[in-house]
MDAnalysis code that builds the backbone (N, CA, C; Angstrom):
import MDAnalysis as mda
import numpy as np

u = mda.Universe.empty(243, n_residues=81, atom_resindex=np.repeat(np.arange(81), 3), trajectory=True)
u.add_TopologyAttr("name", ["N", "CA", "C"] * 81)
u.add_TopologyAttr("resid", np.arange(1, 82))
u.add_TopologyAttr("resname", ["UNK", "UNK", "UNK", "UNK", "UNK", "UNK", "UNK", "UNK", "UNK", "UNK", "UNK", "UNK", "UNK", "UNK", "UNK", "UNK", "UNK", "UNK", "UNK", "UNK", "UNK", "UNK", "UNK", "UNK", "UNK", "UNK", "UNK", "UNK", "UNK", "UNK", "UNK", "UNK", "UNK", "UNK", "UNK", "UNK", "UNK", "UNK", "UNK", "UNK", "UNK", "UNK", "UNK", "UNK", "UNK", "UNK", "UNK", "UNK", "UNK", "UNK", "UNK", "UNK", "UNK", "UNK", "UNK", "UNK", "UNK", "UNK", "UNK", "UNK", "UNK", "UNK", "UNK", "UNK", "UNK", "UNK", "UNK", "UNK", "UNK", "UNK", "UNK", "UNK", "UNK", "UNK", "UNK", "UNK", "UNK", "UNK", "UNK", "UNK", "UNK"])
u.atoms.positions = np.array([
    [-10.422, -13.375, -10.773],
    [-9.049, -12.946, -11.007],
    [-8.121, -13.939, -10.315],
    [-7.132, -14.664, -10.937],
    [-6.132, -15.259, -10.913],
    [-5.331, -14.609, -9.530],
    [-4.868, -15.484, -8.709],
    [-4.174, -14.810, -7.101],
    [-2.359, -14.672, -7.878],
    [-1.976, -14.901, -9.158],
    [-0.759, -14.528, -9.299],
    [-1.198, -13.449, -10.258],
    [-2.329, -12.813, -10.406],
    [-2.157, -11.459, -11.524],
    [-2.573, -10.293, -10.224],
    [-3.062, -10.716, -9.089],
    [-3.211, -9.986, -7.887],
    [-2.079, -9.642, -6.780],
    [-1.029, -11.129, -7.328],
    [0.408, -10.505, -6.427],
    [1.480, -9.633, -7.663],
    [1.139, -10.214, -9.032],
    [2.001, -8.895, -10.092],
    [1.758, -7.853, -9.846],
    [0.139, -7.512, -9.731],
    [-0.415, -6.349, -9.257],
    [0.412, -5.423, -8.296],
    [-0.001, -6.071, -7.382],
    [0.487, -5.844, -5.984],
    [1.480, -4.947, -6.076],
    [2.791, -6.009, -6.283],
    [4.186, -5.808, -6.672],
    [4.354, -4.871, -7.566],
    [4.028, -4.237, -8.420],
    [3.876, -3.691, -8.983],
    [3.188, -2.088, -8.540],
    [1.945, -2.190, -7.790],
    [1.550, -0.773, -6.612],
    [2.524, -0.500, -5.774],
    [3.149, -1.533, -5.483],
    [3.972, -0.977, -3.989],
    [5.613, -0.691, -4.553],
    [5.693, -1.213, -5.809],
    [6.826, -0.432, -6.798],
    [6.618, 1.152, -6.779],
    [5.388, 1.309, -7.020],
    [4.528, 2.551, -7.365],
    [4.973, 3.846, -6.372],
    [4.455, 2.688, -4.963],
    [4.243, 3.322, -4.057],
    [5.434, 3.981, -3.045],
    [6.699, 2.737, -3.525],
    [7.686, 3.589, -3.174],
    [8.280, 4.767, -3.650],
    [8.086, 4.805, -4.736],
    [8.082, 6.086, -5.728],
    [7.613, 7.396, -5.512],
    [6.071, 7.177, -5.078],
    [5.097, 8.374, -4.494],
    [5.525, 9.137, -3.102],
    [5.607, 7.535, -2.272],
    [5.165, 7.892, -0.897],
    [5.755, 6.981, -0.198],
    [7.333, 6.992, -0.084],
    [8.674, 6.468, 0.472],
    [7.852, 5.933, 2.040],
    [7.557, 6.443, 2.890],
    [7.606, 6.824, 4.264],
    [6.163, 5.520, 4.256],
    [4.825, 6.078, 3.718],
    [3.685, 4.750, 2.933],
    [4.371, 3.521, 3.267],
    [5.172, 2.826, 1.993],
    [5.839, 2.317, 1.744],
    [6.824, 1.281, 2.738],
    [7.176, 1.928, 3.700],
    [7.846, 1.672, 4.367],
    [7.280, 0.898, 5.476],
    [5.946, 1.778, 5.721],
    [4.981, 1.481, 6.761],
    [4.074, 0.023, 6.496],
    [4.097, 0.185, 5.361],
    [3.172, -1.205, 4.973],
    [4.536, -2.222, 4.762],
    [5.513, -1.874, 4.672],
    [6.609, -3.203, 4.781],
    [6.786, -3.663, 6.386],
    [7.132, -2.786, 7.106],
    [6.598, -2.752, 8.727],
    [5.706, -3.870, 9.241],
    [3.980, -3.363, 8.970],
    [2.906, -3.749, 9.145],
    [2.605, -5.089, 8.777],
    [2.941, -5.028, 7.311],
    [2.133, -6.164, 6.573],
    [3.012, -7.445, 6.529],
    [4.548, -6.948, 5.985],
    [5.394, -8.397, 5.819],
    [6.111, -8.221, 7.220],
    [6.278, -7.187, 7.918],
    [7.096, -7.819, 9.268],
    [6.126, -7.889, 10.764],
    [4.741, -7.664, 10.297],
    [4.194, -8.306, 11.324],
    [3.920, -7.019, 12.282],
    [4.649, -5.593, 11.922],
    [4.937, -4.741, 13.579],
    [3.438, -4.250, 13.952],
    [3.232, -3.428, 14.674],
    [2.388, -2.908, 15.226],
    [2.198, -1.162, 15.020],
    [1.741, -0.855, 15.042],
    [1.459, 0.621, 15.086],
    [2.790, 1.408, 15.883],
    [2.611, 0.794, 17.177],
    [3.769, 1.409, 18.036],
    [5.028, 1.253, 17.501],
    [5.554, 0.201, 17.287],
    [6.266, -0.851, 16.951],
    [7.145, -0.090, 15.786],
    [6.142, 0.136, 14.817],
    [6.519, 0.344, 13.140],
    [7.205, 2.002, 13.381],
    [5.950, 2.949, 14.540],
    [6.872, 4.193, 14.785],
    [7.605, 4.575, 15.417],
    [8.172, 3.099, 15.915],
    [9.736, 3.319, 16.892],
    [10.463, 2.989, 16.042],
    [10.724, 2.334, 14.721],
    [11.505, 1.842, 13.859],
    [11.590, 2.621, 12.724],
    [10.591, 3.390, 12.629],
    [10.662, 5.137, 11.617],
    [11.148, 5.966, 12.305],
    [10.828, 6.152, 13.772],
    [11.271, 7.199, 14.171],
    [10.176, 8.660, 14.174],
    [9.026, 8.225, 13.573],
    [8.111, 8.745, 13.767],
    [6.541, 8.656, 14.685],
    [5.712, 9.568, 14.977],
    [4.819, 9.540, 16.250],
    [3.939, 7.566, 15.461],
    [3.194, 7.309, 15.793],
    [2.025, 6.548, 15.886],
    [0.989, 7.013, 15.323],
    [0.674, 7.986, 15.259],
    [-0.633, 9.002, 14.622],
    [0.035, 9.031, 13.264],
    [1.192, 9.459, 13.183],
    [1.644, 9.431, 11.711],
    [1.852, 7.995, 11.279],
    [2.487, 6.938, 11.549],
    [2.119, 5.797, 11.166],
    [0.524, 5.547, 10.614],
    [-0.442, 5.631, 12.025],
    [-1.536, 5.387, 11.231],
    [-2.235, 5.855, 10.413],
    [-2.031, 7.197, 9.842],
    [-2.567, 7.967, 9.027],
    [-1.585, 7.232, 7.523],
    [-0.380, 7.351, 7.976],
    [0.522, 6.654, 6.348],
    [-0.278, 5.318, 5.857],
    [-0.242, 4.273, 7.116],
    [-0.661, 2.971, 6.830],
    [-2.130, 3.355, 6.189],
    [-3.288, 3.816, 6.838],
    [-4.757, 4.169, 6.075],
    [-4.145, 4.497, 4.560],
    [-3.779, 5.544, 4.809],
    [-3.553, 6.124, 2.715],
    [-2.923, 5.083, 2.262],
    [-1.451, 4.245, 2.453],
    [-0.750, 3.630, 1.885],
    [-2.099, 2.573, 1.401],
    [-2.836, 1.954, 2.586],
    [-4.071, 0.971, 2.321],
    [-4.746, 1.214, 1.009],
    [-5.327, 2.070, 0.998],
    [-6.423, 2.650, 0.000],
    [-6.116, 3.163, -1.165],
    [-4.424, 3.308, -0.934],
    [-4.262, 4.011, -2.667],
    [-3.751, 2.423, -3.547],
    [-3.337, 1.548, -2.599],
    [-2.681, 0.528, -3.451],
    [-3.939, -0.373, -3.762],
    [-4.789, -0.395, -2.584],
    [-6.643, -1.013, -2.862],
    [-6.908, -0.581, -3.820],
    [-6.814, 0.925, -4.393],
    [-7.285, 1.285, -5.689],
    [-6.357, 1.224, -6.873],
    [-5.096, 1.174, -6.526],
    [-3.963, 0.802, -7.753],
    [-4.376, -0.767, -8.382],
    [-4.326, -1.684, -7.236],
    [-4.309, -3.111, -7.639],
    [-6.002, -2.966, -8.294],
    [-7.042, -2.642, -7.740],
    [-8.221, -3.132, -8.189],
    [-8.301, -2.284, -9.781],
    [-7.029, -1.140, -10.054],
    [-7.902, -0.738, -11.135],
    [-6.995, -1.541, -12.215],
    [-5.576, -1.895, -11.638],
    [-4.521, -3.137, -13.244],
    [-5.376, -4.517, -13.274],
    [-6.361, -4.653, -12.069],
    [-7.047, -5.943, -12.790],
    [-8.560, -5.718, -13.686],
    [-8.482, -4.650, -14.449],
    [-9.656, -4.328, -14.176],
    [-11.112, -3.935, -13.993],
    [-10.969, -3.752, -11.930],
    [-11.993, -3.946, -11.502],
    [-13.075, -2.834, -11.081],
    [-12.466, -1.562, -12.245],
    [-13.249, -0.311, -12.086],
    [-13.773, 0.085, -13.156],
    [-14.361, -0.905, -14.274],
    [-14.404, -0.613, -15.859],
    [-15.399, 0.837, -16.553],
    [-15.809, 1.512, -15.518],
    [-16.527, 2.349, -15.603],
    [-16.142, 3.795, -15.452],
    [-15.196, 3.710, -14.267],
    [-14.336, 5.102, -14.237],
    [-12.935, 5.069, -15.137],
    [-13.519, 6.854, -15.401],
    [-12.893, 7.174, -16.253],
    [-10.891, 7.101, -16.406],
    [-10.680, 6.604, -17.068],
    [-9.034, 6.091, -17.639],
    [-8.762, 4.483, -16.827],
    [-9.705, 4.534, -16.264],
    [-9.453, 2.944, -15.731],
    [-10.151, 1.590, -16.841],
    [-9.748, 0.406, -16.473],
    [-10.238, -0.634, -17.560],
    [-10.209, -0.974, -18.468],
])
């Protein structure tokens, strides 16, 4: 898979994801493009650390499975591929 049909992807989950799961969303903009930290990200939400890391895990794994299934890389389950 092509690394620009993996950042459309992407861009495209975390379109998704602001949609679903605002707070997600937010956390992985935090984390991923500004670098913060766990602590860091829930002094700038305004929320505990435990909730950060529980958002960041789900936010992880639902967009892991958004992006892997628009390229796709799940041709077996059902409505995916």
């Amino acid at each position: 898979v092509e690394e620009a049909e993996e950042l459309v992807a992407l861009d495209a989950a975390l379109e998704e994801l602001r949609a679903v799961h605002p707070r997600g969303a937010q956390v992985v903009d935090c984390r991923f493009f500004a670098g913060l930290t766990l602590e860091e990200t829930a002094g700038v939400l305004g929320v505990s650390s435990k909730t950060v890391q529980r958002d960041w895990e789900v936010a992880r794994a639902w967009l892991r499975k958004e992006v892997a299934g628009a390229l796709g890389l799940f041709p077996d389950e059902p409505g995916r591929g």
